[in-house]
N, C-alpha and C positions, 0 to 999 in steps of 0.2 A: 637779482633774484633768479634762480634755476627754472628753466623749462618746467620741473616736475610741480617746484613749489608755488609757479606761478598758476600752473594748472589748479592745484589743490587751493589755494588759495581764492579763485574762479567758483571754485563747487563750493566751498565755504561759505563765501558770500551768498549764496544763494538755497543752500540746503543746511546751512547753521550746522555743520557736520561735528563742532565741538559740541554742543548741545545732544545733538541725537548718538554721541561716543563717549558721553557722560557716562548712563547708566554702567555703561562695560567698566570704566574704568576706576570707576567704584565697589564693583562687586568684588569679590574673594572668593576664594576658595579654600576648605579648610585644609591642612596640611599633615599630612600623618602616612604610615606605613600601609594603610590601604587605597591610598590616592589615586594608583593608577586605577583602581576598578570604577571611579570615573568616566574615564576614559568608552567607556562600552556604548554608552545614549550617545557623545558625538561619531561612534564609528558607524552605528545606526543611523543616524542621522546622510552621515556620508554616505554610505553606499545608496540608500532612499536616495540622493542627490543624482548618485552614478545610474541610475534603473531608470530616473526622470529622461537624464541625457539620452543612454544609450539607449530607451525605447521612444523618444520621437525621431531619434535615427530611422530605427528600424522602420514605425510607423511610414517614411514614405514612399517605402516597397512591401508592406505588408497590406494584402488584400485578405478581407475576415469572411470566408464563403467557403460552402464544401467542398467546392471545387476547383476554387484558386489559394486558400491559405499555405497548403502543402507548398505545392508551386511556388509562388513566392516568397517561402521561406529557404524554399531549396534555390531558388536566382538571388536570394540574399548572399547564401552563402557560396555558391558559384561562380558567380558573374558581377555582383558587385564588390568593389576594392576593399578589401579588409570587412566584408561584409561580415566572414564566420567570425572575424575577430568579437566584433560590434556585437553578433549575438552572445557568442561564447562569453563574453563578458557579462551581460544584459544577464543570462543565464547563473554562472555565475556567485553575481554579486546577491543575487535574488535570496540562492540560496546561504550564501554568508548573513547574510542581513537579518534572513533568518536566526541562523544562528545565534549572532551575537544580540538581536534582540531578547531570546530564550538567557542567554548568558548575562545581560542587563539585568532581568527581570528576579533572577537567582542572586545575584551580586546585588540587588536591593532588600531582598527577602533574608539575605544573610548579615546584608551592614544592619537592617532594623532603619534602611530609608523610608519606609512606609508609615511610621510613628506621625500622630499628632503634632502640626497643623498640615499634615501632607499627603491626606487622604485621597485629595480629588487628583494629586500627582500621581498616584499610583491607579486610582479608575483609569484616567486617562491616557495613561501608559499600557495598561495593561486591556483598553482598548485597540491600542494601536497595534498591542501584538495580536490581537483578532484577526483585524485588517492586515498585518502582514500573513497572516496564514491565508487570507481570503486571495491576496495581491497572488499566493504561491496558486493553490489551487484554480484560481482564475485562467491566471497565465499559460499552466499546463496544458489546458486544453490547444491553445491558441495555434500549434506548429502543425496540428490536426493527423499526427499520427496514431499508430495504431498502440502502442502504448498509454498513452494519454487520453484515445478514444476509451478505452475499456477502462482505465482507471476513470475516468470521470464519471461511468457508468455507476460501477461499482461504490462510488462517491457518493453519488444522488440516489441510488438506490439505499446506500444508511442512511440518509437523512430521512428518505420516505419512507424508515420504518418508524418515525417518531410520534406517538398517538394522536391523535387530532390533525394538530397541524400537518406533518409530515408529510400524507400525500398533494398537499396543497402549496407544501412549500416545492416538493421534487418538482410537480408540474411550471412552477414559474422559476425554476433553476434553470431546467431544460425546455422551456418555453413549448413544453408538451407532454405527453407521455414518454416518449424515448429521446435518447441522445443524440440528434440530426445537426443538419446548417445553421437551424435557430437559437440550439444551442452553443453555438460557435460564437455567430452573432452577440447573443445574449451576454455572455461570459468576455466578448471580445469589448463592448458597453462598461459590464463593469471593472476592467480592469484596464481601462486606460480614462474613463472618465468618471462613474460613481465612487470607488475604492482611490483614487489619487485623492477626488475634491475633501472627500470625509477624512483621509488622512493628512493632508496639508491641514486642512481646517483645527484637528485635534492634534497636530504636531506645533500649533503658532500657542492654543491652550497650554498644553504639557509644556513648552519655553516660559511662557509668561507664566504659569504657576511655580518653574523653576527659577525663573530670575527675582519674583517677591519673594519666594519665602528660603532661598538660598538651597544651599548643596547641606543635609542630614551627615553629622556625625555620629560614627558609634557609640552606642551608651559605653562602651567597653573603652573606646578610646576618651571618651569625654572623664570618665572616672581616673584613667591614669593620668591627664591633665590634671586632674585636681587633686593625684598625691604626690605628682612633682611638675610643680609650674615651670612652663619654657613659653618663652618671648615669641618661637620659631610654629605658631598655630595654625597660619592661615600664609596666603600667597596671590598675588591679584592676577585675576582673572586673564585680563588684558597689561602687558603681554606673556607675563610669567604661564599660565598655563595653558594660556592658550598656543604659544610656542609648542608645548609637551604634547597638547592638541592636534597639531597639524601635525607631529612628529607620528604619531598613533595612525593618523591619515595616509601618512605616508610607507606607513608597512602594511598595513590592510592592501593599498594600493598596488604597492609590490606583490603582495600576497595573493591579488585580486588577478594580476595582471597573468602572475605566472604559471598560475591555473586555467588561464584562458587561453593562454599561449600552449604550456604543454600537453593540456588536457581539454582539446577542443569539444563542444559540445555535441552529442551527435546527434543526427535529425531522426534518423527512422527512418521505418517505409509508411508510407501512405495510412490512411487507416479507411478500410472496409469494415461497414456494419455487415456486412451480408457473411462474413468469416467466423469462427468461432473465437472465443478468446486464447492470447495464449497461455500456456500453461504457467503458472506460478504467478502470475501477474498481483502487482505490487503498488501503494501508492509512493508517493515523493516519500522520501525521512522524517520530514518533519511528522508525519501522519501515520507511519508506521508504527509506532508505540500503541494507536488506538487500536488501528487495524488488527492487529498480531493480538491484542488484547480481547477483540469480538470473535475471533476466530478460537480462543481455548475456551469460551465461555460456554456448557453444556447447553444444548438447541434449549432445551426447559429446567428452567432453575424456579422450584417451588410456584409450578403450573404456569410460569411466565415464560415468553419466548426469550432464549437468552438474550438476541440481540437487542433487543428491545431496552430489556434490564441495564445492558450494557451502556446504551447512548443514554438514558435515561440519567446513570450511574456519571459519565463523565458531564452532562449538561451540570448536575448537581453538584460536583467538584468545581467547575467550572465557575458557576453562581457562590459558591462560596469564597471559593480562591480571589473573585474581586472584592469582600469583603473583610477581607483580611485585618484594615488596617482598623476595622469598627470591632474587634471581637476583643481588645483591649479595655477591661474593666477594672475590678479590684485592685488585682493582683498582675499589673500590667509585666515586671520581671518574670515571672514564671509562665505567664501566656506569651512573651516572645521567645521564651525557650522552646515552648512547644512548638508558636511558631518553623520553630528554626528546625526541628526534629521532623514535622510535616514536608518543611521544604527539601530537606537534605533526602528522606525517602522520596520524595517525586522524584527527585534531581536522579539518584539512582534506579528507581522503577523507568523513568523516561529512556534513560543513554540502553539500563539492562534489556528493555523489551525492543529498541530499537536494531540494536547488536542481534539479539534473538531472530527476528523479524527478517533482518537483511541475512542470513545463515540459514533460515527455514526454509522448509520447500512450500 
Protein backbone atom coordinates (compact mmCIF):
# COMPACT_ATOMS: atom_id res chain seq x y z
CA UNK A 1 0.00 0.00 0.00
CA UNK A 2 1.39 3.74 -0.84
CA UNK A 3 2.55 6.24 1.84
CA UNK A 4 -0.52 8.31 0.63
CA UNK A 5 -3.22 5.67 0.80
CA UNK A 6 -1.92 4.27 3.85
CA UNK A 7 -2.21 7.64 5.35
CA UNK A 8 -5.85 8.17 4.18
CA UNK A 9 -6.62 5.07 5.13
CA UNK A 10 -5.37 6.05 8.86
CA UNK A 11 -7.86 9.13 8.86
CA UNK A 12 -10.51 6.92 7.49
CA UNK A 13 -10.57 4.63 10.21
CA UNK A 14 -10.94 7.16 12.41
CA UNK A 15 -12.97 10.13 10.91
CA UNK A 16 -15.35 7.49 8.68
CA UNK A 17 -14.19 10.13 5.79
CA UNK A 18 -16.45 7.98 3.23
CA UNK A 19 -19.55 8.72 5.32
CA UNK A 20 -18.87 12.31 5.92
CA UNK A 21 -18.00 12.51 1.59
CA UNK A 22 -21.24 10.97 0.94
CA UNK A 23 -23.41 13.97 0.93
CA UNK A 24 -20.82 15.58 -1.76
CA UNK A 25 -20.87 12.98 -3.76
CA UNK A 26 -24.33 12.61 -4.22
CA UNK A 27 -25.38 15.99 -4.83
CA UNK A 28 -25.53 17.40 -8.61
CA UNK A 29 -25.61 19.95 -10.15
CA UNK A 30 -27.83 21.03 -12.85
CA UNK A 31 -26.41 21.37 -16.35
CA UNK A 32 -27.20 23.90 -18.87
CA UNK A 33 -25.96 27.22 -20.70
CA UNK A 34 -25.99 29.34 -17.71
CA UNK A 35 -23.94 27.07 -15.40
CA UNK A 36 -21.05 29.03 -14.90
CA UNK A 37 -23.07 31.89 -13.11
CA UNK A 38 -22.76 29.33 -10.36
CA UNK A 39 -19.64 29.72 -10.21
CA UNK A 40 -20.11 33.58 -8.39
CA UNK A 41 -21.28 32.20 -4.37
CA UNK A 42 -17.98 29.82 -4.53
CA UNK A 43 -15.67 32.78 -5.76
CA UNK A 44 -17.36 34.68 -2.83
CA UNK A 45 -16.82 32.24 -0.75
CA UNK A 46 -13.02 32.09 -1.72
CA UNK A 47 -11.91 35.42 -1.49
CA UNK A 48 -13.90 35.47 2.34
CA UNK A 49 -11.27 32.50 2.75
CA UNK A 50 -8.38 34.88 1.22
CA UNK A 51 -9.36 38.16 3.81
CA UNK A 52 -9.66 35.28 6.69
CA UNK A 53 -5.80 34.42 5.83
CA UNK A 54 -4.37 37.49 4.79
CA UNK A 55 -5.96 39.54 7.78
CA UNK A 56 -4.50 37.40 10.78
CA UNK A 57 -1.29 37.94 8.88
CA UNK A 58 -1.65 41.29 9.08
CA UNK A 59 -3.18 41.28 12.52
CA UNK A 60 0.27 40.37 14.08
CA UNK A 61 1.80 43.75 13.30
CA UNK A 62 -1.35 45.72 13.17
CA UNK A 63 -1.83 47.84 16.51
CA UNK A 64 -5.66 49.59 16.53
CA UNK A 65 -4.88 53.06 18.27
CA UNK A 66 -4.68 56.59 17.02
CA UNK A 67 -1.42 56.65 17.33
CA UNK A 68 0.03 53.45 16.32
CA UNK A 69 -2.45 52.12 13.47
CA UNK A 70 -0.97 54.53 10.83
CA UNK A 71 2.57 53.36 11.91
CA UNK A 72 2.05 49.85 11.77
CA UNK A 73 0.52 49.65 8.82
CA UNK A 74 3.20 51.74 7.29
CA UNK A 75 6.24 48.93 9.05
CA UNK A 76 3.74 46.49 7.49
CA UNK A 77 4.38 47.65 4.29
CA UNK A 78 7.99 48.86 4.83
CA UNK A 79 9.95 46.65 6.83
CA UNK A 80 8.14 43.51 6.99
CA UNK A 81 8.80 40.81 3.98
CA UNK A 82 6.09 41.01 1.33
CA UNK A 83 4.34 42.78 3.95
CA UNK A 84 2.55 45.53 1.10
CA UNK A 85 2.02 42.27 -0.71
CA UNK A 86 -0.15 40.69 2.16
CA UNK A 87 -2.03 44.02 2.53
CA UNK A 88 -2.37 44.80 -1.15
CA UNK A 89 -3.99 41.61 -1.39
CA UNK A 90 -6.03 41.76 1.98
CA UNK A 91 -7.13 45.19 0.27
CA UNK A 92 -7.80 43.88 -2.74
CA UNK A 93 -9.71 40.70 -2.55
CA UNK A 94 -12.00 42.78 -0.12
CA UNK A 95 -12.96 44.75 -2.74
CA UNK A 96 -13.53 41.89 -5.51
CA UNK A 97 -15.61 39.98 -2.93
CA UNK A 98 -17.51 42.72 -2.98
CA UNK A 99 -17.98 42.61 -6.20
CA UNK A 100 -18.72 39.44 -7.01
CA UNK A 101 -21.11 39.19 -4.13
CA UNK A 102 -23.21 42.33 -5.76
CA UNK A 103 -22.75 40.00 -9.17
CA UNK A 104 -24.18 36.69 -7.17
CA UNK A 105 -26.87 38.52 -5.95
CA UNK A 106 -27.92 39.94 -9.66
CA UNK A 107 -27.12 36.42 -11.32
CA UNK A 108 -29.68 35.04 -8.75
CA UNK A 109 -32.36 37.70 -9.12
CA UNK A 110 -32.06 37.13 -13.03
CA UNK A 111 -31.80 32.98 -13.06
CA UNK A 112 -35.38 33.33 -10.59
CA UNK A 113 -32.90 31.31 -7.79
CA UNK A 114 -34.92 33.09 -5.27
CA UNK A 115 -38.28 31.08 -6.14
CA UNK A 116 -40.00 28.78 -3.64
CA UNK A 117 -38.72 26.62 -1.34
CA UNK A 118 -35.49 29.07 -1.43
CA UNK A 119 -36.50 31.89 0.35
CA UNK A 120 -34.42 31.65 3.62
CA UNK A 121 -31.48 31.03 0.81
CA UNK A 122 -31.78 34.35 -0.41
CA UNK A 123 -32.45 36.26 3.28
CA UNK A 124 -29.55 34.74 4.18
CA UNK A 125 -27.53 35.62 1.22
CA UNK A 126 -28.62 38.62 0.97
CA UNK A 127 -27.60 39.13 4.71
CA UNK A 128 -24.31 38.36 4.08
CA UNK A 129 -24.00 40.87 1.52
CA UNK A 130 -24.90 43.43 4.44
CA UNK A 131 -22.04 42.13 6.39
CA UNK A 132 -19.78 42.33 3.44
CA UNK A 133 -20.56 45.97 2.98
CA UNK A 134 -20.18 46.26 6.93
CA UNK A 135 -16.56 43.99 6.58
CA UNK A 136 -15.77 47.19 3.69
CA UNK A 137 -16.75 49.97 5.71
CA UNK A 138 -15.33 48.55 8.74
CA UNK A 139 -12.09 47.89 7.48
CA UNK A 140 -11.65 51.36 5.94
CA UNK A 141 -11.20 52.95 8.68
CA UNK A 142 -8.60 50.66 10.11
CA UNK A 143 -5.10 52.04 8.17
CA UNK A 144 -6.29 55.51 10.03
CA UNK A 145 -5.55 57.87 7.23
CA UNK A 146 -6.80 60.73 6.27
CA UNK A 147 -9.08 59.54 3.60
CA UNK A 148 -10.83 57.13 5.50
CA UNK A 149 -10.69 59.54 8.65
CA UNK A 150 -13.25 61.85 6.83
CA UNK A 151 -15.07 59.37 4.79
CA UNK A 152 -15.96 57.56 7.89
CA UNK A 153 -17.01 60.77 9.24
CA UNK A 154 -19.04 61.68 6.47
CA UNK A 155 -20.52 57.82 6.95
CA UNK A 156 -21.64 58.09 10.49
CA UNK A 157 -22.82 61.46 9.98
CA UNK A 158 -25.71 59.85 7.29
CA UNK A 159 -26.61 57.34 9.43
CA UNK A 160 -27.13 60.04 12.25
CA UNK A 161 -29.42 61.67 10.11
CA UNK A 162 -31.89 58.68 10.49
CA UNK A 163 -34.95 59.75 12.74
CA UNK A 164 -35.13 58.28 15.99
CA UNK A 165 -32.64 56.01 16.11
CA UNK A 166 -29.84 57.73 14.09
CA UNK A 167 -28.24 59.83 16.61
CA UNK A 168 -28.06 56.90 18.83
CA UNK A 169 -26.89 54.62 16.43
CA UNK A 170 -23.87 57.47 15.04
CA UNK A 171 -22.83 57.67 18.92
CA UNK A 172 -22.19 53.73 19.34
CA UNK A 173 -20.66 53.59 15.74
CA UNK A 174 -18.12 56.15 16.82
CA UNK A 175 -18.20 55.33 20.50
CA UNK A 176 -18.94 59.13 20.87
CA UNK A 177 -19.98 62.11 19.44
CA UNK A 178 -16.99 62.59 16.93
CA UNK A 179 -14.63 60.22 14.95
CA UNK A 180 -11.52 59.60 17.44
CA UNK A 181 -9.22 56.46 18.86
CA UNK A 182 -12.46 54.93 19.98
CA UNK A 183 -13.77 54.94 16.96
CA UNK A 184 -10.86 53.09 15.55
CA UNK A 185 -10.97 50.66 18.34
CA UNK A 186 -14.63 50.21 17.86
CA UNK A 187 -14.72 49.55 14.11
CA UNK A 188 -11.33 47.59 14.65
CA UNK A 189 -13.80 45.01 17.30
CA UNK A 190 -16.15 44.75 14.57
CA UNK A 191 -14.31 43.79 11.81
CA UNK A 192 -12.09 41.32 12.77
CA UNK A 193 -14.34 39.75 15.41
CA UNK A 194 -18.30 40.59 15.48
CA UNK A 195 -18.71 40.89 11.56
CA UNK A 196 -16.34 37.39 10.77
CA UNK A 197 -18.37 35.48 13.88
CA UNK A 198 -22.02 36.65 12.28
CA UNK A 199 -20.75 35.85 8.80
CA UNK A 200 -19.06 32.42 9.25
CA UNK A 201 -22.16 31.56 11.28
CA UNK A 202 -24.66 32.64 8.23
CA UNK A 203 -22.24 31.31 5.54
CA UNK A 204 -22.40 27.41 7.27
CA UNK A 205 -26.66 28.40 7.12
CA UNK A 206 -26.65 29.71 3.50
CA UNK A 207 -24.30 26.12 2.65
CA UNK A 208 -26.68 23.88 4.56
CA UNK A 209 -29.77 25.56 2.92
CA UNK A 210 -27.79 25.04 -0.34
CA UNK A 211 -26.98 21.68 -0.04
CA UNK A 212 -30.78 20.33 1.06
CA UNK A 213 -32.66 22.10 -1.18
CA UNK A 214 -29.97 22.01 -4.26
CA UNK A 215 -28.83 24.49 -6.90
CA UNK A 216 -32.51 26.48 -8.59
CA UNK A 217 -33.01 26.12 -12.36
CA UNK A 218 -34.36 28.51 -14.61
CA UNK A 219 -38.03 28.24 -15.28
CA UNK A 220 -36.83 29.23 -18.87
CA UNK A 221 -34.42 26.58 -18.98
CA UNK A 222 -36.68 23.99 -17.17
CA UNK A 223 -39.36 24.70 -19.93
CA UNK A 224 -36.98 23.90 -22.76
CA UNK A 225 -36.26 20.69 -21.02
CA UNK A 226 -39.46 19.81 -21.28
CA UNK A 227 -39.97 20.54 -25.10
CA UNK A 228 -36.88 18.66 -25.89
CA UNK A 229 -35.85 15.99 -23.45
CA UNK A 230 -31.78 15.34 -22.99
CA UNK A 231 -30.28 12.72 -20.79
CA UNK A 232 -27.29 15.50 -20.44
CA UNK A 233 -29.30 17.74 -17.14
CA UNK A 234 -27.38 17.59 -14.28
CA UNK A 235 -23.49 16.74 -13.43
CA UNK A 236 -22.06 15.61 -10.00
CA UNK A 237 -20.93 17.85 -7.82
CA UNK A 238 -17.92 16.15 -6.77
CA UNK A 239 -15.67 15.93 -8.78
CA UNK A 240 -17.25 16.98 -12.18
CA UNK A 241 -17.94 20.65 -10.97
CA UNK A 242 -16.19 21.01 -8.46
CA UNK A 243 -12.94 20.58 -10.75
CA UNK A 244 -14.82 23.75 -12.80
CA UNK A 245 -14.91 25.11 -9.18
CA UNK A 246 -11.35 25.41 -8.31
CA UNK A 247 -10.79 26.17 -11.93
CA UNK A 248 -12.96 29.69 -11.26
CA UNK A 249 -10.54 29.90 -8.13
CA UNK A 250 -7.99 29.85 -9.93
CA UNK A 251 -8.50 32.91 -12.14
CA UNK A 252 -9.92 35.06 -9.43
CA UNK A 253 -6.75 34.04 -7.86
CA UNK A 254 -4.58 35.16 -10.79
CA UNK A 255 -6.89 38.08 -11.07
CA UNK A 256 -6.42 38.64 -7.41
CA UNK A 257 -2.82 38.30 -7.40
CA UNK A 258 -2.16 40.73 -10.34
CA UNK A 259 -3.72 43.57 -9.03
CA UNK A 260 -1.84 43.33 -5.98
CA UNK A 261 1.20 42.99 -7.59
CA UNK A 262 0.78 45.72 -10.18
CA UNK A 263 -1.43 48.03 -8.43
CA UNK A 264 -0.18 48.16 -4.96
CA UNK A 265 -2.42 49.48 -2.44
CA UNK A 266 -1.61 52.91 -1.29
CA UNK A 267 -1.51 53.83 2.34
CA UNK A 268 -1.94 57.73 2.56
CA UNK A 269 -0.79 60.22 4.88
CA UNK A 270 -1.63 60.10 8.43
CA UNK A 271 -5.12 61.54 9.22
CA UNK A 272 -5.37 64.74 11.40
CA UNK A 273 -8.73 65.58 12.84
CA UNK A 274 -7.60 68.95 13.55
CA UNK A 275 -7.20 69.77 9.38
CA UNK A 276 -10.01 70.46 7.12
CA UNK A 277 -11.38 67.77 4.81
CA UNK A 278 -10.10 67.45 1.49
CA UNK A 279 -11.76 68.49 -1.22
CA UNK A 280 -13.99 66.22 -3.16
CA UNK A 281 -13.74 63.48 -0.69
CA UNK A 282 -15.55 60.24 -1.60
CA UNK A 283 -16.57 56.95 0.02
CA UNK A 284 -15.30 53.31 -1.34
CA UNK A 285 -17.38 52.26 -4.75
CA UNK A 286 -19.39 50.07 -3.45
CA UNK A 287 -21.20 53.30 -1.48
CA UNK A 288 -20.83 55.67 -3.94
CA UNK A 289 -24.03 55.06 -5.98
CA UNK A 290 -25.85 56.22 -2.48
CA UNK A 291 -23.65 58.82 -1.78
CA UNK A 292 -23.71 60.57 -5.46
CA UNK A 293 -27.47 59.86 -5.01
CA UNK A 294 -27.99 62.08 -1.52
CA UNK A 295 -25.85 64.64 -2.86
CA UNK A 296 -28.64 65.50 -6.14
CA UNK A 297 -31.29 65.23 -3.82
CA UNK A 298 -32.79 68.95 -3.26
CA UNK A 299 -31.97 70.12 0.69
CA UNK A 300 -36.12 70.00 0.90
CA UNK A 301 -38.34 67.75 -0.96
CA UNK A 302 -42.03 68.66 0.05
CA UNK A 303 -40.81 70.24 3.50
CA UNK A 304 -38.61 67.14 4.14
CA UNK A 305 -34.85 67.47 4.58
CA UNK A 306 -33.69 65.66 1.47
CA UNK A 307 -31.22 63.75 3.03
CA UNK A 308 -33.25 62.28 5.29
CA UNK A 309 -35.91 61.40 2.56
CA UNK A 310 -32.96 59.97 0.87
CA UNK A 311 -31.80 57.29 3.63
CA UNK A 312 -35.22 56.76 4.53
CA UNK A 313 -35.94 55.94 0.63
CA UNK A 314 -32.85 53.44 0.27
CA UNK A 315 -33.62 51.64 3.95
CA UNK A 316 -37.26 51.08 2.25
CA UNK A 317 -35.62 49.47 -0.91
CA UNK A 318 -33.57 47.78 1.11
CA UNK A 319 -36.50 46.15 3.32
CA UNK A 320 -38.16 45.19 0.36
CA UNK A 321 -35.37 43.97 -1.82
CA UNK A 322 -35.04 41.10 1.11
CA UNK A 323 -38.47 40.35 0.42
CA UNK A 324 -38.35 39.54 -2.82
CA UNK A 325 -38.84 36.01 -2.93
CA UNK A 326 -42.55 36.36 -0.68
CA UNK A 327 -44.10 39.04 -3.28
CA UNK A 328 -44.85 35.77 -5.61
CA UNK A 329 -48.56 35.30 -5.54
CA UNK A 330 -51.36 34.73 -8.23
CA UNK A 331 -49.72 35.35 -11.10
CA UNK A 332 -46.10 34.20 -9.96
CA UNK A 333 -44.85 34.38 -14.12
CA UNK A 334 -45.58 37.89 -14.49
CA UNK A 335 -44.41 38.99 -10.97
CA UNK A 336 -40.88 37.35 -11.95
CA UNK A 337 -40.85 39.46 -15.01
CA UNK A 338 -41.29 42.43 -13.09
CA UNK A 339 -39.02 40.97 -10.86
CA UNK A 340 -36.44 40.93 -13.50
CA UNK A 341 -37.28 44.53 -14.81
CA UNK A 342 -36.73 46.02 -11.12
CA UNK A 343 -33.52 44.23 -10.93
CA UNK A 344 -32.06 45.02 -14.33
CA UNK A 345 -32.98 49.03 -13.53
CA UNK A 346 -30.98 48.72 -10.16
CA UNK A 347 -28.31 46.80 -11.95
CA UNK A 348 -28.19 49.87 -14.21
CA UNK A 349 -29.03 52.76 -11.70
CA UNK A 350 -26.09 51.05 -9.53
CA UNK A 351 -22.92 50.74 -12.17
CA UNK A 352 -24.77 54.49 -13.82
CA UNK A 353 -24.48 56.57 -10.59
CA UNK A 354 -21.44 54.78 -9.57
CA UNK A 355 -19.48 55.81 -12.98
CA UNK A 356 -21.14 59.33 -12.33
CA UNK A 357 -19.91 59.55 -8.75
CA UNK A 358 -16.33 58.40 -9.57
CA UNK A 359 -16.25 61.49 -12.54
CA UNK A 360 -18.02 64.16 -10.44
CA UNK A 361 -16.37 66.68 -8.53
Amino acid sequence: MAPLEKIRSWIDGRFNLNELLAPFKKKTVPRHRLTYWYFLGGITLFLFVIQVLTGILLLLYYRPGANEAFESVQYIMTQVQFGWLIRSIHSWSANLMIFTAFAHMFSVLFLKAYRKPRELTWLTGMILLFLVLGFGFSGYLLPWNTLAFFATKVGTEITGQVPIVGKPLMIFLRGGEDVTGATLTRFFGFHVAVLPGLATLLILIHLLLVQRLGISVPPKIQAEWLARPTSQREMKFFPNFMLRELMAWYVALGVLGALAAILPWDLGVKADPFVPAPAGIKPEWYFLFMFQTLKLIPSKVAGIDGEILGILSFGLVAFLWLLIPFFEREHPARTRQWIAGVALFALAYIAGMTIYGHFAQ
